[in-house]
CHARMM-style PDB file with segment names, atoms N, HN, CA, C and O in Angstrom:
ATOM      1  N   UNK     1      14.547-121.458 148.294  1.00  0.00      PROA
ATOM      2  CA  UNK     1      15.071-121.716 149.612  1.00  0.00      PROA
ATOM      3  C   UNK     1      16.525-122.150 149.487  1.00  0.00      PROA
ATOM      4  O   UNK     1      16.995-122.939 148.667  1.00  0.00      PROA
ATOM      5  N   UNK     2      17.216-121.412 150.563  1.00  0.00      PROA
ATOM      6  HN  UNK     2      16.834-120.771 151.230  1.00  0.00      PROA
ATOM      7  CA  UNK     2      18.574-121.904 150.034  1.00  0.00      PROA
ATOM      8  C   UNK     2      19.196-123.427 150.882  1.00  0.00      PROA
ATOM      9  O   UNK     2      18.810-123.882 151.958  1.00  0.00      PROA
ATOM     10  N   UNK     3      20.000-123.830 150.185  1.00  0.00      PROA
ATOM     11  HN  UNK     3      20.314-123.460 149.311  1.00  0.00      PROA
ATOM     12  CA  UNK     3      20.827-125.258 150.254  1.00  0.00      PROA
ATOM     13  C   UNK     3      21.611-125.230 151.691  1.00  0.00      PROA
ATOM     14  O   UNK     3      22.163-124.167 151.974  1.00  0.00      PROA
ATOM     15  N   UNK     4      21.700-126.254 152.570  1.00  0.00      PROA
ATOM     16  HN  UNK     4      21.252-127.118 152.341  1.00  0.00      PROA
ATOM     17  CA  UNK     4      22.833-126.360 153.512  1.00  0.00      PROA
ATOM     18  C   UNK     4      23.945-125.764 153.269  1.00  0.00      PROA
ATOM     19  O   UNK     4      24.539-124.987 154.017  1.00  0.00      PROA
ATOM     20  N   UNK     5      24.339-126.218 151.909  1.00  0.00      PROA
ATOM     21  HN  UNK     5      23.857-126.849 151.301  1.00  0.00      PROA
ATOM     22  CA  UNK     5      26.293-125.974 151.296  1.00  0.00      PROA
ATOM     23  C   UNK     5      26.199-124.337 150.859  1.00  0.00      PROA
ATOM     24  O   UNK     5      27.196-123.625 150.742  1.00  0.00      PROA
ATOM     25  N   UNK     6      24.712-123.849 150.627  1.00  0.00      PROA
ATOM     26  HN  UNK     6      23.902-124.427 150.722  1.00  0.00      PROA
ATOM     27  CA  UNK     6      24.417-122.567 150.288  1.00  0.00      PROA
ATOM     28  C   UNK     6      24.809-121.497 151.773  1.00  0.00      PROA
ATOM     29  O   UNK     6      25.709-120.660 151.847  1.00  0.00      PROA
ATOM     30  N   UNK     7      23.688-121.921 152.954  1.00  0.00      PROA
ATOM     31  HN  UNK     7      22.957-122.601 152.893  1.00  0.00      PROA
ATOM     32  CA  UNK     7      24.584-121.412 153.937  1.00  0.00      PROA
ATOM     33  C   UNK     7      25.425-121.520 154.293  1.00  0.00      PROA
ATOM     34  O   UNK     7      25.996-120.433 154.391  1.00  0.00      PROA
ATOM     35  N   UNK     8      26.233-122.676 154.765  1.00  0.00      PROA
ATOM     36  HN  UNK     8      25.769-123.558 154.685  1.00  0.00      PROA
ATOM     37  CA  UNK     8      27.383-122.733 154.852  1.00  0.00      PROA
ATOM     38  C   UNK     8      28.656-122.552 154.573  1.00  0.00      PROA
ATOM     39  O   UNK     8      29.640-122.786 155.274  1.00  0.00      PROA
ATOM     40  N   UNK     9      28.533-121.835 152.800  1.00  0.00      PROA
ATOM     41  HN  UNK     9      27.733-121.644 152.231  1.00  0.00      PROA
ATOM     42  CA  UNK     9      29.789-121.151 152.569  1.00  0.00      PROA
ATOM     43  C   UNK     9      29.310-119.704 152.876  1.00  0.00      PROA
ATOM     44  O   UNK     9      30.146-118.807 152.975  1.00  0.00      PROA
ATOM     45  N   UNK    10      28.117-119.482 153.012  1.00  0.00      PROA
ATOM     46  HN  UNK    10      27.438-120.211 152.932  1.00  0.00      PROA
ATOM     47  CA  UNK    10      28.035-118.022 153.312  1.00  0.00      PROA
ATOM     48  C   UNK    10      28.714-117.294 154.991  1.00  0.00      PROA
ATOM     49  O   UNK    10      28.784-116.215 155.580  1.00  0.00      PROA
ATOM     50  N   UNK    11      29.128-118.859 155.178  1.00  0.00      PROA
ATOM     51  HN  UNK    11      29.072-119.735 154.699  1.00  0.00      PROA
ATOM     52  CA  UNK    11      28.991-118.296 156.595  1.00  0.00      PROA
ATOM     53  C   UNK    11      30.674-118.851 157.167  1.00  0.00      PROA
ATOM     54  O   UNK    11      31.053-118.520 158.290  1.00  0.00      PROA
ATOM     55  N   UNK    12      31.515-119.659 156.297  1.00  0.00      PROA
ATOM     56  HN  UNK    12      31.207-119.928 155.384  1.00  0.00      PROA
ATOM     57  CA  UNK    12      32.542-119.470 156.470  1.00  0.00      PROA
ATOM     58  C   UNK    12      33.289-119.705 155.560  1.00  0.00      PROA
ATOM     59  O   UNK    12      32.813-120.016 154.468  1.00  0.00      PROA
ATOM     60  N   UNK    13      34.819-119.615 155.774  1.00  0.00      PROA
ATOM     61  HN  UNK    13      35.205-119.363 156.661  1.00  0.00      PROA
ATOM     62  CA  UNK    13      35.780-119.999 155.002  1.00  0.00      PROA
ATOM     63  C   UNK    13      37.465-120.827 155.159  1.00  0.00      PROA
ATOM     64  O   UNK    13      38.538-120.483 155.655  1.00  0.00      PROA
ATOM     65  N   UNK    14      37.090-121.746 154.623  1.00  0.00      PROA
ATOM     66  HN  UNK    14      36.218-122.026 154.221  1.00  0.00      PROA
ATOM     67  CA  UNK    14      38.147-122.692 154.709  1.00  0.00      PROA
ATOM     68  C   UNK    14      39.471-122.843 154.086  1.00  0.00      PROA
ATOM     69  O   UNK    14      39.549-123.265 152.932  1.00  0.00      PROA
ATOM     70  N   UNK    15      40.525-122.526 154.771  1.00  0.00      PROA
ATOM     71  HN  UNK    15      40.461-122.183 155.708  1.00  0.00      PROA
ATOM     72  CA  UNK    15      41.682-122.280 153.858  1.00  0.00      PROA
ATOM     73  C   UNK    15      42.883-122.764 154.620  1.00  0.00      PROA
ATOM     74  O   UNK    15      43.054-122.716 155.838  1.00  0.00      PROA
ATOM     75  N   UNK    16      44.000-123.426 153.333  1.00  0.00      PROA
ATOM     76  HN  UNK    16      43.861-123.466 152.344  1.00  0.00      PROA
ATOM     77  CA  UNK    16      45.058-124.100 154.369  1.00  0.00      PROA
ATOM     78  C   UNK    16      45.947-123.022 155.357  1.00  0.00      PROA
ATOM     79  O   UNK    16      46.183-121.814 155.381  1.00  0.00      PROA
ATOM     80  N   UNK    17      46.204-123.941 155.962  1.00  0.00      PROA
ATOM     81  HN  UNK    17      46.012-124.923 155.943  1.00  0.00      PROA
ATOM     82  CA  UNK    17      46.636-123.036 157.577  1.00  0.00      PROA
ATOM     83  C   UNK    17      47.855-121.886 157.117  1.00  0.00      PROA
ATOM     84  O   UNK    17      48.123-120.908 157.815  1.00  0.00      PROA
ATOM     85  N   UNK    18      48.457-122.167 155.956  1.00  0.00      PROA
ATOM     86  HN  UNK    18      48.239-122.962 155.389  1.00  0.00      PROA
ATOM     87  CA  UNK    18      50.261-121.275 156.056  1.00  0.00      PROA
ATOM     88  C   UNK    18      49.159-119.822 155.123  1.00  0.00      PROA
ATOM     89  O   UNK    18      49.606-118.683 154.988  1.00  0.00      PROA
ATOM     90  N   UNK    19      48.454-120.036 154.865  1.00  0.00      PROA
ATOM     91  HN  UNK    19      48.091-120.961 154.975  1.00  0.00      PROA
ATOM     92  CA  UNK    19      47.478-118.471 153.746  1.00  0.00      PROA
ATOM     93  C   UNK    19      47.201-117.970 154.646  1.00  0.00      PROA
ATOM     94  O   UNK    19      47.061-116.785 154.343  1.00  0.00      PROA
ATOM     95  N   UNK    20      46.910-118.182 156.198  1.00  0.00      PROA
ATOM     96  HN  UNK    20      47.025-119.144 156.445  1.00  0.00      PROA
ATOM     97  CA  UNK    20      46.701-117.110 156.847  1.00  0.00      PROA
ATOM     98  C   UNK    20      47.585-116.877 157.720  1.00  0.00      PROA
ATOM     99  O   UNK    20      47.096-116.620 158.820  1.00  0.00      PROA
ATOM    100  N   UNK    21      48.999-116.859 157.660  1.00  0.00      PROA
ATOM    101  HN  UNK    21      49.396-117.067 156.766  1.00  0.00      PROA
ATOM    102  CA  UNK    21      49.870-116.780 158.412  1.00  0.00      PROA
ATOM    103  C   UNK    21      50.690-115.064 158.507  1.00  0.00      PROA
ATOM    104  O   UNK    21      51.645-114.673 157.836  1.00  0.00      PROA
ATOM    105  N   UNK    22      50.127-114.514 159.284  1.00  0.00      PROA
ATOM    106  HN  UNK    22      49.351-114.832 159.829  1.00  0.00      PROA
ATOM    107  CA  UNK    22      50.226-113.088 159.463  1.00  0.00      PROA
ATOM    108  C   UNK    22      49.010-112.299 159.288  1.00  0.00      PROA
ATOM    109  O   UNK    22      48.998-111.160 159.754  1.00  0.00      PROA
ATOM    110  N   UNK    23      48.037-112.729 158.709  1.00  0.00      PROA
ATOM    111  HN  UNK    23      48.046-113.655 158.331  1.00  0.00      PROA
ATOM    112  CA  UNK    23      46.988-111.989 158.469  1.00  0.00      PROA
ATOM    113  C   UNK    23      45.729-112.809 159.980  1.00  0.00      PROA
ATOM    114  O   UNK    23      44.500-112.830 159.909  1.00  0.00      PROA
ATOM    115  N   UNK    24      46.224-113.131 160.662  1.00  0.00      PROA
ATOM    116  HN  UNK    24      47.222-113.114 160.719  1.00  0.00      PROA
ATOM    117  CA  UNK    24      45.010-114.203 161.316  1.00  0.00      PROA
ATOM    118  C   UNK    24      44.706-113.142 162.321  1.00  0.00      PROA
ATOM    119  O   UNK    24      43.542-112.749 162.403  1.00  0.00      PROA
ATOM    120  N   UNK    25      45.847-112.515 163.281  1.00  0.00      PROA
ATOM    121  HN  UNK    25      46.793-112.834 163.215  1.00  0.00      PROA
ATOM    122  CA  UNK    25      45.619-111.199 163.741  1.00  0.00      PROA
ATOM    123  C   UNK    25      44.664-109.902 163.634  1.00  0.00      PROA
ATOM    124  O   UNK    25      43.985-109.267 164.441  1.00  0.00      PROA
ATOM    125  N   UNK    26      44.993-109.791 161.956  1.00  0.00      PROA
ATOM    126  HN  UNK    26      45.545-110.307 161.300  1.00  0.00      PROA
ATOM    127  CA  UNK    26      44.198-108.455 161.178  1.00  0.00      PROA
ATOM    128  C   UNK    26      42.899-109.075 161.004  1.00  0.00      PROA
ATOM    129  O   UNK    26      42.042-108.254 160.677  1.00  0.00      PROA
ATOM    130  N   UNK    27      42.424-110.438 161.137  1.00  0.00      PROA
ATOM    131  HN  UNK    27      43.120-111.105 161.403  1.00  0.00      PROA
ATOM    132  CA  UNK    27      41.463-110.800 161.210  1.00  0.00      PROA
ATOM    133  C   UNK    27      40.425-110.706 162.126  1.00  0.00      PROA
ATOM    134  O   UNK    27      39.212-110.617 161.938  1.00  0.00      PROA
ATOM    135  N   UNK    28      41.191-110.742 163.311  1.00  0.00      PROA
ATOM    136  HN  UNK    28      42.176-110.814 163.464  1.00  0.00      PROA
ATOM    137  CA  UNK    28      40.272-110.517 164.564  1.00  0.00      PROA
ATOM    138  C   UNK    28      40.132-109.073 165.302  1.00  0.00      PROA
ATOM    139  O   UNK    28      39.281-108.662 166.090  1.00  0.00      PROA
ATOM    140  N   UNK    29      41.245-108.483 164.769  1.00  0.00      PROA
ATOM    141  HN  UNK    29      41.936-108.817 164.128  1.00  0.00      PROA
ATOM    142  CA  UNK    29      40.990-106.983 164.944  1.00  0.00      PROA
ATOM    143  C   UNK    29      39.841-106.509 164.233  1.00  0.00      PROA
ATOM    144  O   UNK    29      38.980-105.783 164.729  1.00  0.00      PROA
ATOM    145  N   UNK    30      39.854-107.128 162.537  1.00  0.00      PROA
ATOM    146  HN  UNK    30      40.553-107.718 162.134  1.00  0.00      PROA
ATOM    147  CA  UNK    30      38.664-106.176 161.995  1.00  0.00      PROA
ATOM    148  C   UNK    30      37.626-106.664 161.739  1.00  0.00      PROA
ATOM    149  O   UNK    30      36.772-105.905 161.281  1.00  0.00      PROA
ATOM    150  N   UNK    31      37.339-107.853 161.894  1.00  0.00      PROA
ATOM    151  HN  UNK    31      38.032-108.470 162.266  1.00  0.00      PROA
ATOM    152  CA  UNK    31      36.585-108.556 161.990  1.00  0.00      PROA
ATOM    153  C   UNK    31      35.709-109.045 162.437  1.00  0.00      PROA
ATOM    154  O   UNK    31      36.217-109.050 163.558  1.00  0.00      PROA
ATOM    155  N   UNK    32      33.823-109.965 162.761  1.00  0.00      PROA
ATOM    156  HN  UNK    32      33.410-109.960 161.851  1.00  0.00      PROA
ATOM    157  CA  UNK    32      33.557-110.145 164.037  1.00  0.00      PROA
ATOM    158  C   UNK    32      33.690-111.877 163.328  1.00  0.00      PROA
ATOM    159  O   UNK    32      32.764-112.453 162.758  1.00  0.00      PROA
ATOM    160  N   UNK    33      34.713-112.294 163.497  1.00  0.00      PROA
ATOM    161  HN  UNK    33      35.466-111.826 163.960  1.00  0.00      PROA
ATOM    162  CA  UNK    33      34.809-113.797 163.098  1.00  0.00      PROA
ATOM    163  C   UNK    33      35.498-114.396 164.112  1.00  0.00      PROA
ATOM    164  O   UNK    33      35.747-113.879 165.201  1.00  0.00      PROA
ATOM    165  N   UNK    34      35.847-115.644 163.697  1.00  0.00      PROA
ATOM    166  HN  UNK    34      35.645-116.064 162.813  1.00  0.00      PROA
ATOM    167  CA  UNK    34      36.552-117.162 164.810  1.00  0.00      PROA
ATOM    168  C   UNK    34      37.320-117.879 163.680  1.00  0.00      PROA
ATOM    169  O   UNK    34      36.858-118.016 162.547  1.00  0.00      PROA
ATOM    170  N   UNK    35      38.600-118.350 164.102  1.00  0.00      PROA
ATOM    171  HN  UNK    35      38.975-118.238 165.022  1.00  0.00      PROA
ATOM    172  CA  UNK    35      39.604-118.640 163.035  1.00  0.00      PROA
ATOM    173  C   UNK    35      39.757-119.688 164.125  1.00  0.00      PROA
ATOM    174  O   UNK    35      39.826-119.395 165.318  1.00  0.00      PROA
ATOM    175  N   UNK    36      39.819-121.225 163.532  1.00  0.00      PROA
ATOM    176  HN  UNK    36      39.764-121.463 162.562  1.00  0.00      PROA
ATOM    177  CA  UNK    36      40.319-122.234 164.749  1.00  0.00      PROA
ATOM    178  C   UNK    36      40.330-123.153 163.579  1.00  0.00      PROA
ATOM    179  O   UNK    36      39.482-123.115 162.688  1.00  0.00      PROA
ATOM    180  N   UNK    37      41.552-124.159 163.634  1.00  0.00      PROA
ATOM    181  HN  UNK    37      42.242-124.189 164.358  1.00  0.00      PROA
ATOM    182  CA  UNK    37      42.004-124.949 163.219  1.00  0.00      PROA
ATOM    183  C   UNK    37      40.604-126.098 162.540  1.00  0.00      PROA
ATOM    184  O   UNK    37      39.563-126.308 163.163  1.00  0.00      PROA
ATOM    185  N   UNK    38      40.928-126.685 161.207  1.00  0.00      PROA
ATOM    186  HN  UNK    38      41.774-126.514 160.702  1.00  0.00      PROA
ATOM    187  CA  UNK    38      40.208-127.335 160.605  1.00  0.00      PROA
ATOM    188  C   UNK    38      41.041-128.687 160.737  1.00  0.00      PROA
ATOM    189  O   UNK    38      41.560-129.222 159.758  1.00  0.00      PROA
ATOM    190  N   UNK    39      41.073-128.883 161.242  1.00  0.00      PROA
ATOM    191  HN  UNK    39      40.652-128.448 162.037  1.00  0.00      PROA
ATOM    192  CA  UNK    39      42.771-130.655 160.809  1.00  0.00      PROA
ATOM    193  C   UNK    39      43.756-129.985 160.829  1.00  0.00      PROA
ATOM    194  O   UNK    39      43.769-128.756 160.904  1.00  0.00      PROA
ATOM    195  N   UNK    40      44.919-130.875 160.748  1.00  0.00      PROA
ATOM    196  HN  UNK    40      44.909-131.873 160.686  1.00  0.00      PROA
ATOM    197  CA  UNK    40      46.163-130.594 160.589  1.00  0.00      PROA
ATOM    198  C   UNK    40      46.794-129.403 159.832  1.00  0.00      PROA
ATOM    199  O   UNK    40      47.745-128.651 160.044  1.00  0.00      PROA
ATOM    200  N   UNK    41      45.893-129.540 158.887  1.00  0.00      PROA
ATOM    201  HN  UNK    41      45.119-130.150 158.714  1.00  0.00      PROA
ATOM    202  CA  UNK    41      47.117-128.774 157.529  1.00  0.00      PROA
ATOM    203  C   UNK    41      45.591-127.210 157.102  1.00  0.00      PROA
ATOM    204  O   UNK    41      46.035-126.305 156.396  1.00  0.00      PROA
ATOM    205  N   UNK    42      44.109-127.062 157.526  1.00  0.00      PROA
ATOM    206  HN  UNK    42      43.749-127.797 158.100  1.00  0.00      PROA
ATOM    207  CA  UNK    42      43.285-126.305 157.433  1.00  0.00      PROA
ATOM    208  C   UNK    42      42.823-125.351 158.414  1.00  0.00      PROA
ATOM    209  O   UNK    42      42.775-125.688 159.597  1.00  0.00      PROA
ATOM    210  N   UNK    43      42.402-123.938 157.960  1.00  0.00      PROA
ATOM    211  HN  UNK    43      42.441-123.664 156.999  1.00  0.00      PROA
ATOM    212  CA  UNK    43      41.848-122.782 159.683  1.00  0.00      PROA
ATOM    213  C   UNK    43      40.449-123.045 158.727  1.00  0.00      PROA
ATOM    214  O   UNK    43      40.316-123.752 157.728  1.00  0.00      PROA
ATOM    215  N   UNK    44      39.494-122.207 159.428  1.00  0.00      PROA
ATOM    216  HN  UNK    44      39.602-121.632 160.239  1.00  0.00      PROA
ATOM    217  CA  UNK    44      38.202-122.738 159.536  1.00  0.00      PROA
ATOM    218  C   UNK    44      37.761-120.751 160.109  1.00  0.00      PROA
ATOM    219  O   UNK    44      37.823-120.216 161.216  1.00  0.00      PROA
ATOM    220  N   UNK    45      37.404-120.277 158.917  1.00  0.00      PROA
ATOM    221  HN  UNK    45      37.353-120.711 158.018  1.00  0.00      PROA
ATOM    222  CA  UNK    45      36.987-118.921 159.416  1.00  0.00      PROA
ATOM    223  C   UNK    45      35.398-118.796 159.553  1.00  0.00      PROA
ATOM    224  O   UNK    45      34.810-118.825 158.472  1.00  0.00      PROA
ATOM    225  N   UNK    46      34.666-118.672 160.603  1.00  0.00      PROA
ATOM    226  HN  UNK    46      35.144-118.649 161.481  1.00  0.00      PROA
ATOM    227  CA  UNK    46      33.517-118.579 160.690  1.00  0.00      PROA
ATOM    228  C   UNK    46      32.687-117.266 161.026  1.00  0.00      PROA
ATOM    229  O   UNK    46      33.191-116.465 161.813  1.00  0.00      PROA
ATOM    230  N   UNK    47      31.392-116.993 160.450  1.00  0.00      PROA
ATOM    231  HN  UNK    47      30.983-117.643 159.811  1.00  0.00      PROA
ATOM    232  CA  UNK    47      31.019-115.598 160.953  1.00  0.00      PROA
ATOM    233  C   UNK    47      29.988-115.538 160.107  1.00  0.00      PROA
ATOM    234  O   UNK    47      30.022-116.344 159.178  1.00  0.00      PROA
ATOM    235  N   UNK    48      28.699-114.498 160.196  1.00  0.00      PROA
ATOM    236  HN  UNK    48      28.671-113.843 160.951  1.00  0.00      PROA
ATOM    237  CA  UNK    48      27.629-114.300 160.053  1.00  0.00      PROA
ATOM    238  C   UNK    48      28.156-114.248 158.467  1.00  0.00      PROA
ATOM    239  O   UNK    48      29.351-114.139 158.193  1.00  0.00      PROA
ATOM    240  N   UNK    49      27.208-114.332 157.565  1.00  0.00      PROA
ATOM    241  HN  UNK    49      26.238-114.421 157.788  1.00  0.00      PROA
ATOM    242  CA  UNK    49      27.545-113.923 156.076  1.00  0.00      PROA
ATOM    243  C   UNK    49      27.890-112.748 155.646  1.00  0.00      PROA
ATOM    244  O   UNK    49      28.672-112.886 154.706  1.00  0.00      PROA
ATOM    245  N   UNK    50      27.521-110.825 156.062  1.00  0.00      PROA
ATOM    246  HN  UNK    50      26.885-110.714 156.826  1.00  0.00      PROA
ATOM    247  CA  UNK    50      28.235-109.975 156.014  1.00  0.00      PROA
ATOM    248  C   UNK    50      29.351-109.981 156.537  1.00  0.00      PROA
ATOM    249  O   UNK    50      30.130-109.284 155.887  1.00  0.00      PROA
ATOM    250  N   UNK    51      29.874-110.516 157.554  1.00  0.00      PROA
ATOM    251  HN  UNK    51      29.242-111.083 158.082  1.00  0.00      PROA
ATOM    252  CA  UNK    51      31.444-110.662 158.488  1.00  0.00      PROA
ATOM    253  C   UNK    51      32.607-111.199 156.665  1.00  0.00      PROA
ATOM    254  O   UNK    51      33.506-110.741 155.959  1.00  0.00      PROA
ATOM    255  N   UNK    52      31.360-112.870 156.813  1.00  0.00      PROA
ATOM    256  HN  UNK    52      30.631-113.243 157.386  1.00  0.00      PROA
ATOM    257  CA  UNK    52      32.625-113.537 155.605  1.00  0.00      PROA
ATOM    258  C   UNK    52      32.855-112.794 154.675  1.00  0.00      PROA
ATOM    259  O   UNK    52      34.034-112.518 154.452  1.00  0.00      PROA
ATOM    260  N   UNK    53      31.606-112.127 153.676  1.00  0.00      PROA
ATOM    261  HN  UNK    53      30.648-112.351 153.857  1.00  0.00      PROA
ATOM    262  CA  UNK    53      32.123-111.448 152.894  1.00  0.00      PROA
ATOM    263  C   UNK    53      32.560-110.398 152.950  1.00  0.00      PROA
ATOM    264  O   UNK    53      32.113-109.828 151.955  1.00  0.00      PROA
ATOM    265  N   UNK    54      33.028-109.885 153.360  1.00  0.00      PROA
ATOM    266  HN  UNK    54      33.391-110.348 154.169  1.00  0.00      PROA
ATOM    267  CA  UNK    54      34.033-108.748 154.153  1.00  0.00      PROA
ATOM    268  C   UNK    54      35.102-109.081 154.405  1.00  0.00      PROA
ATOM    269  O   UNK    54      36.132-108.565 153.971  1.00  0.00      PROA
ATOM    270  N   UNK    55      35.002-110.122 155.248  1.00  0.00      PROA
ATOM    271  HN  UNK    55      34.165-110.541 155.601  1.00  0.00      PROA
ATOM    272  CA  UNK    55      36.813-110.960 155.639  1.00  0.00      PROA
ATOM    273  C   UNK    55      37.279-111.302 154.127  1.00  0.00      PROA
ATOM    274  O   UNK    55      38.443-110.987 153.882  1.00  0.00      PROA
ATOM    275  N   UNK    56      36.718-111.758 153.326  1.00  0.00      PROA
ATOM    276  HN  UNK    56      35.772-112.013 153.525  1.00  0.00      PROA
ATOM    277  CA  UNK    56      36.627-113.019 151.942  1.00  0.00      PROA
ATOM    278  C   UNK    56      37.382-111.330 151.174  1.00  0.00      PROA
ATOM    279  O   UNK    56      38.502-111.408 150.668  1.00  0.00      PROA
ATOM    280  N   UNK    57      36.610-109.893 151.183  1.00  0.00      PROA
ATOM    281  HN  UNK    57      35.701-109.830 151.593  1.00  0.00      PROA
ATOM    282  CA  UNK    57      37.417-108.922 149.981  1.00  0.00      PROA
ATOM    283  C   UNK    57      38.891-108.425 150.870  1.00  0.00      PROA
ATOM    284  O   UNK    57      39.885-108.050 150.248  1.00  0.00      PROA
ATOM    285  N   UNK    58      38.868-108.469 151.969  1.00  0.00      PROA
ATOM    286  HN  UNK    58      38.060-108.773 152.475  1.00  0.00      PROA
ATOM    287  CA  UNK    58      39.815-108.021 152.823  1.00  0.00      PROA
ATOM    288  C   UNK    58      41.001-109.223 152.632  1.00  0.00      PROA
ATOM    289  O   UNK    58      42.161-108.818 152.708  1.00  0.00      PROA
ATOM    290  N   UNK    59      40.765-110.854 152.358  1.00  0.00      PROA
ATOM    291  HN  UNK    59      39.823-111.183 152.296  1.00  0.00      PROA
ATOM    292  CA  UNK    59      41.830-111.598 151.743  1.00  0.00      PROA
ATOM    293  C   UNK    59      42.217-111.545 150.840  1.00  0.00      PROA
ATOM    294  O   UNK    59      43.332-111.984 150.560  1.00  0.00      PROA
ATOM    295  N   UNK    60      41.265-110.860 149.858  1.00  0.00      PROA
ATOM    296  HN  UNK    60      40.359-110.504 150.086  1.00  0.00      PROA
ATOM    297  CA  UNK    60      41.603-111.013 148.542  1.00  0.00      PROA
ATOM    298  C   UNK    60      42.260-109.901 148.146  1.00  0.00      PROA
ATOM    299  O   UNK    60      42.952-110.118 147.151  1.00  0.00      PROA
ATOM    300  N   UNK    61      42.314-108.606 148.618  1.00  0.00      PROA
ATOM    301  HN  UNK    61      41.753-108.430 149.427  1.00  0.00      PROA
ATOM    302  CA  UNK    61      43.358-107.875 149.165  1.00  0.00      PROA
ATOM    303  C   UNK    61      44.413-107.876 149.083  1.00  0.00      PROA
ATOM    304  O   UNK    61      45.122-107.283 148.270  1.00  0.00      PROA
ATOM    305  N   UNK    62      44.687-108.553 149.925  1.00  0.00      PROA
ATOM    306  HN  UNK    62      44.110-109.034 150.585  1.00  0.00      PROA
ATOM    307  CA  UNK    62      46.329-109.729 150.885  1.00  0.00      PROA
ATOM    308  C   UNK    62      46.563-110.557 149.448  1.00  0.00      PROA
ATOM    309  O   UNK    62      47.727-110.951 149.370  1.00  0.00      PROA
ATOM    310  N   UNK    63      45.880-110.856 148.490  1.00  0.00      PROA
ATOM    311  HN  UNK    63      44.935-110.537 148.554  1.00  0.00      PROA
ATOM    312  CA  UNK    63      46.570-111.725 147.218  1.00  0.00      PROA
ATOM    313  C   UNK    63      46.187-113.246 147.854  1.00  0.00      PROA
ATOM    314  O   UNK    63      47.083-114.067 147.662  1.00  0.00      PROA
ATOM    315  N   UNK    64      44.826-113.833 148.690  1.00  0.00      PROA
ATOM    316  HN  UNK    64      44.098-113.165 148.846  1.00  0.00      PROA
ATOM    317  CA  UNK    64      44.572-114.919 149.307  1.00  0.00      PROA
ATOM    318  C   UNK    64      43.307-114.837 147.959  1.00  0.00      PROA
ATOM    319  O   UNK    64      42.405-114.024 147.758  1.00  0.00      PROA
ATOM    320  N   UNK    65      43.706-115.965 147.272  1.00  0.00      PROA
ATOM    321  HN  UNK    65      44.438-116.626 147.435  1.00  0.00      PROA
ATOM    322  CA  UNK    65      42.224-116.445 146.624  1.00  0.00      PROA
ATOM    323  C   UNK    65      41.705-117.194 147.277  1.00  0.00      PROA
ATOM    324  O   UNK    65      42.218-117.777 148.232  1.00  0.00      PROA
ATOM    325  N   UNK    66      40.262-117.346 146.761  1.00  0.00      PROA
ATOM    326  HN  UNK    66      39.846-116.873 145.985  1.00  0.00      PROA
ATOM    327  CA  UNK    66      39.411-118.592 147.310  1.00  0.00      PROA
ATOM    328  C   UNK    66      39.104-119.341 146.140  1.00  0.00      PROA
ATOM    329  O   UNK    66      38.930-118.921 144.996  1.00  0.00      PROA
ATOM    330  N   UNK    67      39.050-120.810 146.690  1.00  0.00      PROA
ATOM    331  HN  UNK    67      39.192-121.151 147.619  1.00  0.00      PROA
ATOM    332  CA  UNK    67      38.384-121.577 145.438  1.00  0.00      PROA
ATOM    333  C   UNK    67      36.837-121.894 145.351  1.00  0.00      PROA
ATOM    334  OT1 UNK    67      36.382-122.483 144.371  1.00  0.00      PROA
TER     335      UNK     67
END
């Protein structure tokens, strides 16, 4: 059975706010996700687990790692 922290990265992704700066657009065009501010300095990408991992190879793309 999987873990809270198990769904929950499946289902979004957290990254500081200036990494998605131009790409936040191409996000919602190709995407079926929600990008809204995490705090000050974090966006907060949310979406079913096929959406993230899809958005997640489409950043990595763009030269956006994840940790």
């Amino acid at each position: 059975m999987p873990t809270a922290s198990q769904l929950r990265d499946s289902t979004q992704i957290v990254l500081p706010r200036e990494t998605l700066e131009g790409l936040e657009s191409q996000l919602d065009d190709e995407f079926t996700v929600t990008v809204f501010p995490a705090g000050e300095d974090y966006c907060r990408i949310i979406g079913s687990p096929v959406e993230i991992k899809a958005a997640s190879e489409f950043l990595a793309r763009h030269g956006v790692t994840m940790r």
